[in-house]
mmCIF file as gemmi writes it, N, C-alpha and C atoms, coordinates in Angstrom:
data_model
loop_
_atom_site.group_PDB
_atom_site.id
_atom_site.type_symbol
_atom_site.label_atom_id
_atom_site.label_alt_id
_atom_site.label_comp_id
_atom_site.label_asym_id
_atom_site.label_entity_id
_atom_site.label_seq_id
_atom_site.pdbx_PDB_ins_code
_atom_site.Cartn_x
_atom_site.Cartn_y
_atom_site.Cartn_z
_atom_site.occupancy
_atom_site.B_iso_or_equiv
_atom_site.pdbx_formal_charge
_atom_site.auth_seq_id
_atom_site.auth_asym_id
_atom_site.pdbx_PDB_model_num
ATOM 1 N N . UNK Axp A 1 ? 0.852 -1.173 0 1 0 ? 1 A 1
ATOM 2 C CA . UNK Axp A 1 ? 0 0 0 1 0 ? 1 A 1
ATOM 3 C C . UNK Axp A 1 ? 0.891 1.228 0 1 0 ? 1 A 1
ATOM 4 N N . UNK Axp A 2 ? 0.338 2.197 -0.658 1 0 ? 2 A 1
ATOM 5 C CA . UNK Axp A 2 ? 1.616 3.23 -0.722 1 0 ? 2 A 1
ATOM 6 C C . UNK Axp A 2 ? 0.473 4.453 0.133 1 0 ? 2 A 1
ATOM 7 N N . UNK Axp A 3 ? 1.473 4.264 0.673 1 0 ? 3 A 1
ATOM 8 C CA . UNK Axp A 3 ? 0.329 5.292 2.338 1 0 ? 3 A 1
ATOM 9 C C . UNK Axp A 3 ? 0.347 6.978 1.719 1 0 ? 3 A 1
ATOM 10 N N . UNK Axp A 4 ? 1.399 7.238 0.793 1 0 ? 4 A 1
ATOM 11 C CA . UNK Axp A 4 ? 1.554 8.935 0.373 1 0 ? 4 A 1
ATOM 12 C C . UNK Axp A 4 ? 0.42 8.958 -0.406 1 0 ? 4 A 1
ATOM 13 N N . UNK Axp A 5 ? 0.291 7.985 -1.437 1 0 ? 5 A 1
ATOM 14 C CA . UNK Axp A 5 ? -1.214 8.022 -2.768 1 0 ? 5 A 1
ATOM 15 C C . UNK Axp A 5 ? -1.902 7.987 -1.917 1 0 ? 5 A 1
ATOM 16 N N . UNK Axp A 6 ? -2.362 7.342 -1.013 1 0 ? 6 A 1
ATOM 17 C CA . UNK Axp A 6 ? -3.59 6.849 -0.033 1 0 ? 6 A 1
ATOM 18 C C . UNK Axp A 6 ? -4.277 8.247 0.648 1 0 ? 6 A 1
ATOM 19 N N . UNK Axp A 7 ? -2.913 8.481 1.565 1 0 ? 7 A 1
ATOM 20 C CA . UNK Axp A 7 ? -3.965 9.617 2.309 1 0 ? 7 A 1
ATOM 21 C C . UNK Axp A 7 ? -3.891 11.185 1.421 1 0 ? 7 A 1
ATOM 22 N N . UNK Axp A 8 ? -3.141 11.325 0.206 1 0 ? 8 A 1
ATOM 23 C CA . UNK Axp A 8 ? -3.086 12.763 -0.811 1 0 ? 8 A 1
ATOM 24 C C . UNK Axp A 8 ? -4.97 12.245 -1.349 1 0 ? 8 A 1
ATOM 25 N N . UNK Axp A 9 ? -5.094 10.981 -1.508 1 0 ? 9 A 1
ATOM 26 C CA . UNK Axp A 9 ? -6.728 10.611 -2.249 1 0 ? 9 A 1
ATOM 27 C C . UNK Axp A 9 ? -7.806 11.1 -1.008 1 0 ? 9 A 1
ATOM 28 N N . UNK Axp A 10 ? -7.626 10.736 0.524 1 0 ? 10 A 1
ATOM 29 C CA . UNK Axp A 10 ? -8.447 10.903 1.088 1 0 ? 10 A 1
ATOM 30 C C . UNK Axp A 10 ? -8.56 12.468 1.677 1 0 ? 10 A 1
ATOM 31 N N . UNK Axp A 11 ? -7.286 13.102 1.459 1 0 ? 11 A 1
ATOM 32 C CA . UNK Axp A 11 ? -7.458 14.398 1.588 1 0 ? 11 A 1
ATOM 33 C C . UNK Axp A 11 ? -8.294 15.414 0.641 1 0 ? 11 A 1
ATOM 34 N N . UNK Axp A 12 ? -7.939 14.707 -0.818 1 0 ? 12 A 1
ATOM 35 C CA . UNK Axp A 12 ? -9.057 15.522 -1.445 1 0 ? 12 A 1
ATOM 36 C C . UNK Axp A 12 ? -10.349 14.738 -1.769 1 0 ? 12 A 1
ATOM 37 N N . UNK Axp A 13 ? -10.854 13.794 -1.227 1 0 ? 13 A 1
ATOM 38 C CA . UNK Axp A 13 ? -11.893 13.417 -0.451 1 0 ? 13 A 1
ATOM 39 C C . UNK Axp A 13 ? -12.573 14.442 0.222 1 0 ? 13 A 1
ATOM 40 N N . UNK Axp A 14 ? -11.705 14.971 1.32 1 0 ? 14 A 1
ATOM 41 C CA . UNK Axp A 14 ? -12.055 15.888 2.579 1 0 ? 14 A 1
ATOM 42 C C . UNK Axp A 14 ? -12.545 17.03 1.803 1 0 ? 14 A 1
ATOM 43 N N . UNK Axp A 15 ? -11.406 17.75 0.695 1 0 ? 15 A 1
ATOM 44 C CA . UNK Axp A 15 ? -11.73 18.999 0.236 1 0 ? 15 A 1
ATOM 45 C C . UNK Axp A 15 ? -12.826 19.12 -0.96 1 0 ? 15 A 1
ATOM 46 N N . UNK Axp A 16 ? -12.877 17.796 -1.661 1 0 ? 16 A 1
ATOM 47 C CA . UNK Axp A 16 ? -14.567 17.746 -1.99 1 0 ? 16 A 1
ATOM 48 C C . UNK Axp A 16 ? -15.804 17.67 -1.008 1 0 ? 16 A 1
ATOM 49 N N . UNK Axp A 17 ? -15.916 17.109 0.004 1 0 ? 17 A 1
ATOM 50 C CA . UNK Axp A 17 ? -16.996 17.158 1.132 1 0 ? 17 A 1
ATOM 51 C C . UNK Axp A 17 ? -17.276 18.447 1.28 1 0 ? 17 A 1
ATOM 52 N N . UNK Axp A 18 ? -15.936 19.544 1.613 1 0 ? 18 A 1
ATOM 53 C CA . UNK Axp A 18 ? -16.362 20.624 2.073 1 0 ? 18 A 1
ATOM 54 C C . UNK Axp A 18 ? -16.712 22.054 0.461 1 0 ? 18 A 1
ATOM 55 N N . UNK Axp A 19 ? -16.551 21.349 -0.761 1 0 ? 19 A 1
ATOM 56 C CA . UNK Axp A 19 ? -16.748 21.75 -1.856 1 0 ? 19 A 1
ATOM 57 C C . UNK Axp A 19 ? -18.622 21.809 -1.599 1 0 ? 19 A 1
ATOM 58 N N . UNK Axp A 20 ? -18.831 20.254 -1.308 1 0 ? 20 A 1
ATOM 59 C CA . UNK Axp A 20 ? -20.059 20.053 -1.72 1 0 ? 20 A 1
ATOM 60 C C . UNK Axp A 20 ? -20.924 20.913 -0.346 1 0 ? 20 A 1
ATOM 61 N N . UNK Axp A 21 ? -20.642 20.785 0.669 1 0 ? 21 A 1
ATOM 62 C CA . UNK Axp A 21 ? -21.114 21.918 1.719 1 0 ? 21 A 1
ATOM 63 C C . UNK Axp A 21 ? -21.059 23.005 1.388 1 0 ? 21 A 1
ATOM 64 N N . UNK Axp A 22 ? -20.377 23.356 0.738 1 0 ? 22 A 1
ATOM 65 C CA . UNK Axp A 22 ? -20.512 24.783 0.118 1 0 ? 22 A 1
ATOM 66 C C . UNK Axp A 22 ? -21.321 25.089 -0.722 1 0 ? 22 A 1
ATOM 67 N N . UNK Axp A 23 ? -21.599 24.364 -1.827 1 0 ? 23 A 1
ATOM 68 C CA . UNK Axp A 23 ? -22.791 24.62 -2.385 1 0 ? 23 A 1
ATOM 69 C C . UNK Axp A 23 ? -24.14 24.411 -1.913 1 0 ? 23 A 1
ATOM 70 N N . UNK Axp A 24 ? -24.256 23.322 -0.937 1 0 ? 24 A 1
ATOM 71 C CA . UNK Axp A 24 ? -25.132 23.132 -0.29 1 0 ? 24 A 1
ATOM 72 C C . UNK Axp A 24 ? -25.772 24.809 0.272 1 0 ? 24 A 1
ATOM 73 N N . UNK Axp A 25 ? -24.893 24.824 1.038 1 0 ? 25 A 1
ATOM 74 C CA . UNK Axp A 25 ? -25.528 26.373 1.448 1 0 ? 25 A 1
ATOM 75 C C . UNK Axp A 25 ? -25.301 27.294 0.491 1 0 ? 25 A 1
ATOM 76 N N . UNK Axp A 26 ? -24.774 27.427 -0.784 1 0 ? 26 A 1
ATOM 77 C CA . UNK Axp A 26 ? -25.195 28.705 -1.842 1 0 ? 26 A 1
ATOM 78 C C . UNK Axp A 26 ? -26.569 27.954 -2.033 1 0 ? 26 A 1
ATOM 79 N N . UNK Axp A 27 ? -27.256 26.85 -2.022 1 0 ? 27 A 1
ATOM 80 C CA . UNK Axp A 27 ? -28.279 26.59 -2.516 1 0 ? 27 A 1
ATOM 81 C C . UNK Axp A 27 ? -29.659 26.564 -1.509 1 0 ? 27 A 1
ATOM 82 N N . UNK Axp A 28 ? -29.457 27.124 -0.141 1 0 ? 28 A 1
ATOM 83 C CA . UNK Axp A 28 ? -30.3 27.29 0.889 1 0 ? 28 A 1
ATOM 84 C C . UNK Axp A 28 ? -30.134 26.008 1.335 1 0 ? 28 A 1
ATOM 85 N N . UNK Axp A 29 ? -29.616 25.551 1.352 1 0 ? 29 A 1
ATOM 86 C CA . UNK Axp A 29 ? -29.669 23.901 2.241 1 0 ? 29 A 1
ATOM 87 C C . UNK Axp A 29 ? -28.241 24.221 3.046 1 0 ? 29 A 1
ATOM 88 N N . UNK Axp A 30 ? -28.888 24.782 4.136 1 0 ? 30 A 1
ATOM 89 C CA . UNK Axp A 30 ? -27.783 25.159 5.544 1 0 ? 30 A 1
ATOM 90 C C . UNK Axp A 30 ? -27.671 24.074 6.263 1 0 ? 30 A 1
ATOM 91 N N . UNK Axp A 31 ? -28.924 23.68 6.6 1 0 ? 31 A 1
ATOM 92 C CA . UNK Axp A 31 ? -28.836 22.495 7.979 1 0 ? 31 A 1
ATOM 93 C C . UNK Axp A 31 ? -27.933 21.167 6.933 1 0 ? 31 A 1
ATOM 94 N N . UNK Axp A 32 ? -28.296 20.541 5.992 1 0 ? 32 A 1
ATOM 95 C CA . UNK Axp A 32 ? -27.38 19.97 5.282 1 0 ? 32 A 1
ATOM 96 C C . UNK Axp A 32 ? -25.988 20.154 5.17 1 0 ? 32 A 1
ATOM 97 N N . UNK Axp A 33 ? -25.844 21.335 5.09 1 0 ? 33 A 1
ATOM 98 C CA . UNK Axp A 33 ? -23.953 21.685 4.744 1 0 ? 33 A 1
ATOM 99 C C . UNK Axp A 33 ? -23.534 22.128 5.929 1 0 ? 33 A 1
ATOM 100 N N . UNK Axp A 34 ? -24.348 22.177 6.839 1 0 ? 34 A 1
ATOM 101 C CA . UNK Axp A 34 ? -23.724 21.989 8.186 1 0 ? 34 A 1
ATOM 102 C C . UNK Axp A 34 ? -23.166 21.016 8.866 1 0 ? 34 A 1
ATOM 103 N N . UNK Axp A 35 ? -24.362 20.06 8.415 1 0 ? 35 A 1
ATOM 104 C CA . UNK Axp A 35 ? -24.456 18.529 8.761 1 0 ? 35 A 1
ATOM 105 C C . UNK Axp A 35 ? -22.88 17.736 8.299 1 0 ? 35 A 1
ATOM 106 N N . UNK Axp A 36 ? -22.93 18.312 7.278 1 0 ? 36 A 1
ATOM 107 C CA . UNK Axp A 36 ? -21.504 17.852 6.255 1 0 ? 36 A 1
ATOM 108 C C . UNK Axp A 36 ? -20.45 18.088 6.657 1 0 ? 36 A 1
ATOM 109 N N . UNK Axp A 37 ? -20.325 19.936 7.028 1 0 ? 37 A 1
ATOM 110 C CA . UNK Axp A 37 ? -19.339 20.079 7.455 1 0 ? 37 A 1
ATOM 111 C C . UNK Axp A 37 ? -18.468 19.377 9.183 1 0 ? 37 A 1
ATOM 112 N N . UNK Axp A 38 ? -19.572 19.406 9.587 1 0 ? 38 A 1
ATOM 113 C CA . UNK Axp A 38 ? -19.387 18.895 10.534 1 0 ? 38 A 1
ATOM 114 C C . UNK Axp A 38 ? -18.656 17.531 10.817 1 0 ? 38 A 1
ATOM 115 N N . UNK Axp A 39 ? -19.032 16.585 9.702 1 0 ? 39 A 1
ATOM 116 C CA . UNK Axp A 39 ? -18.946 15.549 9.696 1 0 ? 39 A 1
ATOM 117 C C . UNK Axp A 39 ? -17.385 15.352 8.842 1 0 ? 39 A 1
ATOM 118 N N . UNK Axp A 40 ? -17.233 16.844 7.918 1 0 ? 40 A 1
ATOM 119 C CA . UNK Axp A 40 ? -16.232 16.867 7.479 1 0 ? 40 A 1
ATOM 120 C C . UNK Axp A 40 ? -14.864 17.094 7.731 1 0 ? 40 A 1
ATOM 121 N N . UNK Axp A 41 ? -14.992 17.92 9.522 1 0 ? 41 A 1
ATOM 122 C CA . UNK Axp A 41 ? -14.353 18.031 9.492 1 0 ? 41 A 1
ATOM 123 C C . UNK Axp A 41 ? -13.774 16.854 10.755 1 0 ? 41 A 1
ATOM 124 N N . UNK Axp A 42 ? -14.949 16.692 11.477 1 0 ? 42 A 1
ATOM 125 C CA . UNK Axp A 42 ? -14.379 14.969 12.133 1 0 ? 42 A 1
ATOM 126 C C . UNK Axp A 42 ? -13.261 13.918 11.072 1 0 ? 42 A 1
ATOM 127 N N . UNK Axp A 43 ? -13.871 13.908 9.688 1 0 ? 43 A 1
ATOM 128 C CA . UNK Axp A 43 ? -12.915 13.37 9.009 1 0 ? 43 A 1
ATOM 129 C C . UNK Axp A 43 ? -11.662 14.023 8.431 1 0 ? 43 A 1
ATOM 130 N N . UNK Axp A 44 ? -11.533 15.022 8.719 1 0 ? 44 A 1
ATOM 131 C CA . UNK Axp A 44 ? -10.28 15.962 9.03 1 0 ? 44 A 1
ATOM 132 C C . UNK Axp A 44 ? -9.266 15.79 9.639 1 0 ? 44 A 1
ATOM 133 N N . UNK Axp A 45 ? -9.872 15.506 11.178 1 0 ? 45 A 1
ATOM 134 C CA . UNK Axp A 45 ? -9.188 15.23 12.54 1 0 ? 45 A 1
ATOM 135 C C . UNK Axp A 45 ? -8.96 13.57 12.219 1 0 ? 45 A 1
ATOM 136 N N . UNK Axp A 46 ? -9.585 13.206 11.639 1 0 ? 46 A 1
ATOM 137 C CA . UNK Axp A 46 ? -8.879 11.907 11.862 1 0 ? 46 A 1
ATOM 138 C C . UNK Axp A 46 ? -7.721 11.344 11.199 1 0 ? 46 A 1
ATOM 139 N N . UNK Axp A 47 ? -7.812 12.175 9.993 1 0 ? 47 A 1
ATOM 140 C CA . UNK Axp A 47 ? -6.607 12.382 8.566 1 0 ? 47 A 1
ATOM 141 C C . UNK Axp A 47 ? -5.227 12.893 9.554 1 0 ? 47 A 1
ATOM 142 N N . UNK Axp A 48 ? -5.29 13.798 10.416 1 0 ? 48 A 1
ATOM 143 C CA . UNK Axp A 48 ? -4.626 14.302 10.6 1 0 ? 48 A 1
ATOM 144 C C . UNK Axp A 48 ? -3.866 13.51 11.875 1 0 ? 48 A 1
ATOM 145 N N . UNK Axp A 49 ? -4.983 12.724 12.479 1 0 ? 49 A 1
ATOM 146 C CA . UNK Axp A 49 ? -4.395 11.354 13.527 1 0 ? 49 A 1
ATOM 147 C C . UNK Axp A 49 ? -3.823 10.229 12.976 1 0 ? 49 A 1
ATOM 148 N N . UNK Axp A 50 ? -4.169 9.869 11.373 1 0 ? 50 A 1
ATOM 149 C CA . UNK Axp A 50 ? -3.372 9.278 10.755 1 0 ? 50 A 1
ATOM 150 C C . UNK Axp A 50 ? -1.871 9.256 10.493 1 0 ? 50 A 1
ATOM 151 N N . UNK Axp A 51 ? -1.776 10.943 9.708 1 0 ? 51 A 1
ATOM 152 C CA . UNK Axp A 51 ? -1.061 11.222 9.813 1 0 ? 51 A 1
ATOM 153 C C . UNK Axp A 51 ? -0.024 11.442 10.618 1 0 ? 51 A 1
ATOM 154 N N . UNK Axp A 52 ? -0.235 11.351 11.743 1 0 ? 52 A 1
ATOM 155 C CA . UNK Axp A 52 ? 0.25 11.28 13.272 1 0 ? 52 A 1
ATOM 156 C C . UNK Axp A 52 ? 1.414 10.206 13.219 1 0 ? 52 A 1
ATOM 157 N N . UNK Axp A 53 ? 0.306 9.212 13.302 1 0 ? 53 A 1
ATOM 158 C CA . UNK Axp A 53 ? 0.572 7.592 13.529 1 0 ? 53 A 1
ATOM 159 C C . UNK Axp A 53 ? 1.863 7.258 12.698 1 0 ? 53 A 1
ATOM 160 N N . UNK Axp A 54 ? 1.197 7.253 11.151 1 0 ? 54 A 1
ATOM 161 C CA . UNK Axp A 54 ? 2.014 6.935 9.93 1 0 ? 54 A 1
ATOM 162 C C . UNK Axp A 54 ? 3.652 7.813 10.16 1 0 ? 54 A 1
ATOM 163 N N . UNK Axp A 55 ? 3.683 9.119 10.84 1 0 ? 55 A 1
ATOM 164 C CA . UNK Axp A 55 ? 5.197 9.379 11.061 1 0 ? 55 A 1
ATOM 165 C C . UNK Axp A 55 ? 6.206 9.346 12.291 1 0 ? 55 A 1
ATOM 166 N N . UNK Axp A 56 ? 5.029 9.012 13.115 1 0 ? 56 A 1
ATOM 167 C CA . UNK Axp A 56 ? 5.769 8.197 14.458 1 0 ? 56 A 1
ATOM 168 C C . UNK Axp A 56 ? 6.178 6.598 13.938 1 0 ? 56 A 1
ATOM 169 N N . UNK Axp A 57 ? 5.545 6.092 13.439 1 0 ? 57 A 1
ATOM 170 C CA . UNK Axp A 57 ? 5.713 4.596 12.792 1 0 ? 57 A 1
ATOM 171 C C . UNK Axp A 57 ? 6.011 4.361 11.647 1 0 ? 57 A 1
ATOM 172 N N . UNK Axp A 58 ? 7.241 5.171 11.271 1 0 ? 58 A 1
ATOM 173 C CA . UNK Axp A 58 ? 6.946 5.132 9.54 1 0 ? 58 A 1
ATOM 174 C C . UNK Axp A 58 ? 8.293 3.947 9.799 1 0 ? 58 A 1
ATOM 175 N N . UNK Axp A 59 ? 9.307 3.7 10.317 1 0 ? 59 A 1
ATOM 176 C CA . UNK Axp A 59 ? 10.181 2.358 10.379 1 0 ? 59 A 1
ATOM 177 C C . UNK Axp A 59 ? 9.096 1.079 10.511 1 0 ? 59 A 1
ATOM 178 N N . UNK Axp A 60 ? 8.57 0.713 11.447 1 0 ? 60 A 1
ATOM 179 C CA . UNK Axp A 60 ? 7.744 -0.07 11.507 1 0 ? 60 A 1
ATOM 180 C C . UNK Axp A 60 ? 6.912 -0.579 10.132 1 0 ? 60 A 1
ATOM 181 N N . UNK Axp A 61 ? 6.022 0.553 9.911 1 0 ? 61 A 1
ATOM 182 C CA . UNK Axp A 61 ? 5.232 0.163 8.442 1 0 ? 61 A 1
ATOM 183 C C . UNK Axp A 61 ? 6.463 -0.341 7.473 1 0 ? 61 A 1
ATOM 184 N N . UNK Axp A 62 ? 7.173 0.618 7.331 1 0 ? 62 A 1
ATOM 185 C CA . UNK Axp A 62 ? 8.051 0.244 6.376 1 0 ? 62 A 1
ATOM 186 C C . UNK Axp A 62 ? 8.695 -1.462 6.49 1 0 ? 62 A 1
ATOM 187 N N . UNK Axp A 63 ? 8.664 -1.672 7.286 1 0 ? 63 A 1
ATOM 188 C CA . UNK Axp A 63 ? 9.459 -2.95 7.826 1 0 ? 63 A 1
ATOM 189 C C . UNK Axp A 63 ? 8.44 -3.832 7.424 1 0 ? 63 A 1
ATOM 190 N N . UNK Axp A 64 ? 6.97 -3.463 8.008 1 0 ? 64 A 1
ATOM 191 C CA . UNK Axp A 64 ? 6.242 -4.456 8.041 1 0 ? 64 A 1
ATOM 192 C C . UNK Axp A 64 ? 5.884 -4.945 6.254 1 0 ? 64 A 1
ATOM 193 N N . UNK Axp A 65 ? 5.794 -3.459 5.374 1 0 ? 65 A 1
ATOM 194 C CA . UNK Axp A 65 ? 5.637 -3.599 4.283 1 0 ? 65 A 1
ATOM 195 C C . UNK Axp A 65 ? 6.538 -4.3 3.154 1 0 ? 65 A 1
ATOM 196 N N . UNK Axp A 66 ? 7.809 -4.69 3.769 1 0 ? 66 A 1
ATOM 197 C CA . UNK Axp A 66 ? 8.891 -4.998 3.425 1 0 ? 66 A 1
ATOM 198 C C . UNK Axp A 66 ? 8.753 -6.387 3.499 1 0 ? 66 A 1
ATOM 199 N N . UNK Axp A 67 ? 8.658 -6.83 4.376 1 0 ? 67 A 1
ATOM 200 C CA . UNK Axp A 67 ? 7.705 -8.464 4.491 1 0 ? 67 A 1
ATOM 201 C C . UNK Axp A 67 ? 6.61 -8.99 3.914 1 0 ? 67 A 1
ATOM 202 N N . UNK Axp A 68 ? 5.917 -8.396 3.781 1 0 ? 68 A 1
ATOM 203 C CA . UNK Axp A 68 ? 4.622 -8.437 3.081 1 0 ? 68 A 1
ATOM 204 C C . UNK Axp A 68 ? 4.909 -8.591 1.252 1 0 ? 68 A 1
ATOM 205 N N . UNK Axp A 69 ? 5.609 -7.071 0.893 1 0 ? 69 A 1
ATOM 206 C CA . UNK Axp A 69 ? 6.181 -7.647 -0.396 1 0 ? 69 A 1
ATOM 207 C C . UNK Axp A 69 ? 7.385 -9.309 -0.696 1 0 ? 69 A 1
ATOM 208 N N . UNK Axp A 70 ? 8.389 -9.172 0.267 1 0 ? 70 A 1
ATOM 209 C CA . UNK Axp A 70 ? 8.372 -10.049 -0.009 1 0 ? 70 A 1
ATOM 210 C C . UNK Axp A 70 ? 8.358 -11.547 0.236 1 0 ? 70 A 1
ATOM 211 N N . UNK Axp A 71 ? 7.468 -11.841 1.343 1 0 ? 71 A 1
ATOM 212 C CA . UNK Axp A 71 ? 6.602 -13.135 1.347 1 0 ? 71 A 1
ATOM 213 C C . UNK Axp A 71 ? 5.634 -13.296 -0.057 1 0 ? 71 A 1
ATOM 214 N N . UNK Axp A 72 ? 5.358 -12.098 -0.992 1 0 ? 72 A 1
ATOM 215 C CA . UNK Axp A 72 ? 4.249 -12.316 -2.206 1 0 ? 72 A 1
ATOM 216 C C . UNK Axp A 72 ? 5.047 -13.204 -3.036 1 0 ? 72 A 1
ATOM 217 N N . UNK Axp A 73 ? 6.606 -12.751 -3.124 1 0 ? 73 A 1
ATOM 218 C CA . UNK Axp A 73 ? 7.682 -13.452 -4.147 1 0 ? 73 A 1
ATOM 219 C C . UNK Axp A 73 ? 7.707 -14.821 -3.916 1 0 ? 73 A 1
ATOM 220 N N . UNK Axp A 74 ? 7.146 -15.658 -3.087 1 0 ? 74 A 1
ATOM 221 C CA . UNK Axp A 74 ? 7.29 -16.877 -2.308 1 0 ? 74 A 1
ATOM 222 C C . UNK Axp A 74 ? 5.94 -17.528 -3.157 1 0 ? 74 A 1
ATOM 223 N N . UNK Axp A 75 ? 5.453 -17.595 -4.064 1 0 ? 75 A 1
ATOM 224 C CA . UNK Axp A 75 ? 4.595 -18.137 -4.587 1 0 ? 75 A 1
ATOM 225 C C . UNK Axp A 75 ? 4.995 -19.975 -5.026 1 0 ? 75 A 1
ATOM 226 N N . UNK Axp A 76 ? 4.478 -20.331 -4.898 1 0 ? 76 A 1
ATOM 227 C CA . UNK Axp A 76 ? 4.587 -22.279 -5.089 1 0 ? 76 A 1
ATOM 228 C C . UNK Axp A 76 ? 3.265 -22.611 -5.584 1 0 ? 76 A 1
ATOM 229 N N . UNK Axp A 77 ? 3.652 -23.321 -6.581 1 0 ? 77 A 1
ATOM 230 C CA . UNK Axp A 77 ? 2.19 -23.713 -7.365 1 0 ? 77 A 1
ATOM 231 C C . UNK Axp A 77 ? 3.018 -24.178 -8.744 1 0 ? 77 A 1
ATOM 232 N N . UNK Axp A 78 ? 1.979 -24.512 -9.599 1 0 ? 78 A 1
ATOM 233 C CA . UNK Axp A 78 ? 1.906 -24.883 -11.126 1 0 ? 78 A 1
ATOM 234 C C . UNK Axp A 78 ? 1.666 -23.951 -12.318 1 0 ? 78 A 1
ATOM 235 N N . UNK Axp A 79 ? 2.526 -23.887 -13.045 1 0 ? 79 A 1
ATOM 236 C CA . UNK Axp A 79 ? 1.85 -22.516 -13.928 1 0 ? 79 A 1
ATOM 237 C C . UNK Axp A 79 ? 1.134 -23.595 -15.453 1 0 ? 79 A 1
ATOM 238 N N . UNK Axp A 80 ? 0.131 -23.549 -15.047 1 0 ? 80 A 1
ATOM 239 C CA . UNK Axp A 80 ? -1.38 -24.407 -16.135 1 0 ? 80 A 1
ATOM 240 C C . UNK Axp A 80 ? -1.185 -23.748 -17.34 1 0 ? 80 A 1
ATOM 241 N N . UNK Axp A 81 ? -0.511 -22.313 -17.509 1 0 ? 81 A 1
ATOM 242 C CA . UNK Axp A 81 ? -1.269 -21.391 -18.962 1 0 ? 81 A 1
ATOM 243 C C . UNK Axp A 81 ? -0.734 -22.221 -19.936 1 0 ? 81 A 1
ATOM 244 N N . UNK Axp A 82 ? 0.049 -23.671 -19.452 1 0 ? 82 A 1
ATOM 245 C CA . UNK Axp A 82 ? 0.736 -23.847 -20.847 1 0 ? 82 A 1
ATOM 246 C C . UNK Axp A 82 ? 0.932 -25.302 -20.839 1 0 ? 82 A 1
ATOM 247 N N . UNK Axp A 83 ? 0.596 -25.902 -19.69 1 0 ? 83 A 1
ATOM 248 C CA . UNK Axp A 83 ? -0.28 -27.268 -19.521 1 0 ? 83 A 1
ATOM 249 C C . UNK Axp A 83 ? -1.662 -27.649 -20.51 1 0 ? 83 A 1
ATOM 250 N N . UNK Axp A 84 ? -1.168 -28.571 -20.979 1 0 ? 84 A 1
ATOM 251 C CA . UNK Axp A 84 ? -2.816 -29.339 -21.689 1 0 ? 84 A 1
ATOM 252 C C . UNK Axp A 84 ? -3.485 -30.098 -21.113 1 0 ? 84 A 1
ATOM 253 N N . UNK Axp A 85 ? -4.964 -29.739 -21.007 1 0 ? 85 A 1
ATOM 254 C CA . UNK Axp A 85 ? -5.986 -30.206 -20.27 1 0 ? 85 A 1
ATOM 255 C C . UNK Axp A 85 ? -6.194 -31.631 -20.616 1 0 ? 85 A 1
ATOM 256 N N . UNK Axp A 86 ? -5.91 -31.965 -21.802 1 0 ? 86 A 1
ATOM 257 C CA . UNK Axp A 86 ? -6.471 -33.044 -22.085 1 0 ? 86 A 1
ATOM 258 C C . UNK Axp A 86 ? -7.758 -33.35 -22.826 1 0 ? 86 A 1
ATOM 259 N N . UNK Axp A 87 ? -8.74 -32.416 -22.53 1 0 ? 87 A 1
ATOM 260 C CA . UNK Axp A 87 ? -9.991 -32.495 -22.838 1 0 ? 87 A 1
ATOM 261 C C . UNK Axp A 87 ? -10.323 -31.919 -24.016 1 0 ? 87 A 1
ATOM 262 N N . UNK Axp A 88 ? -11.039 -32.555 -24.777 1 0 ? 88 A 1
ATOM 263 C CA . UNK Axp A 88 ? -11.491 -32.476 -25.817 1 0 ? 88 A 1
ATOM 264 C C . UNK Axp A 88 ? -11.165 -33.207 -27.032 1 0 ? 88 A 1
ATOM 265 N N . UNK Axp A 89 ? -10.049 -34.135 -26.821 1 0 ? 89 A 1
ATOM 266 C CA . UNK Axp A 89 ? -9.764 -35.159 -27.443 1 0 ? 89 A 1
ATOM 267 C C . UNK Axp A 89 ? -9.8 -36.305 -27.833 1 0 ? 89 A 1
């Protein structure tokens, strides 16, 4: 997972929410884009507790992600694409 693409996507996530609250109230729908904002900006605070986390722990992830890739290289099996089934003969 590449955590920089991840949370740059959910940030402008955030700054569309508060796009769409904004029009909300150019369009008389206050209690709505209140509702939003509100909610938008809880998901703000939490981006920003992420962000927290992810640079107190960025050895860790990294480490952990480092394993993860490569235990994938560890694949065991049969490659079929070029095996004949047999069938139809």
């Amino acid at each position: 997972m590449n955590i920089t693409t991840t949370m740059h996507a959910l940030y402008v996530i955030r700054a569309r929410f508060d796009y769409l609250a904004r029009q909300l109230h150019d369009q008389g729908c206050q209690m709505a884009a209140a509702e939003l904002m509100r909610e938008a900006d809880k998901f703000g605070c939490q981006l920003t507790q992420l962000d927290s986390v992810f640079d107190d722990y960025q050895i860790e992830i990294a480490a952990a992600q480092h394993r993860q890739a490569r235990a994938g290289h560890r694949w065991l099996g049969a490659d079929l694409s070029k095996a004949e089934s047999g069938l139809g003969r």
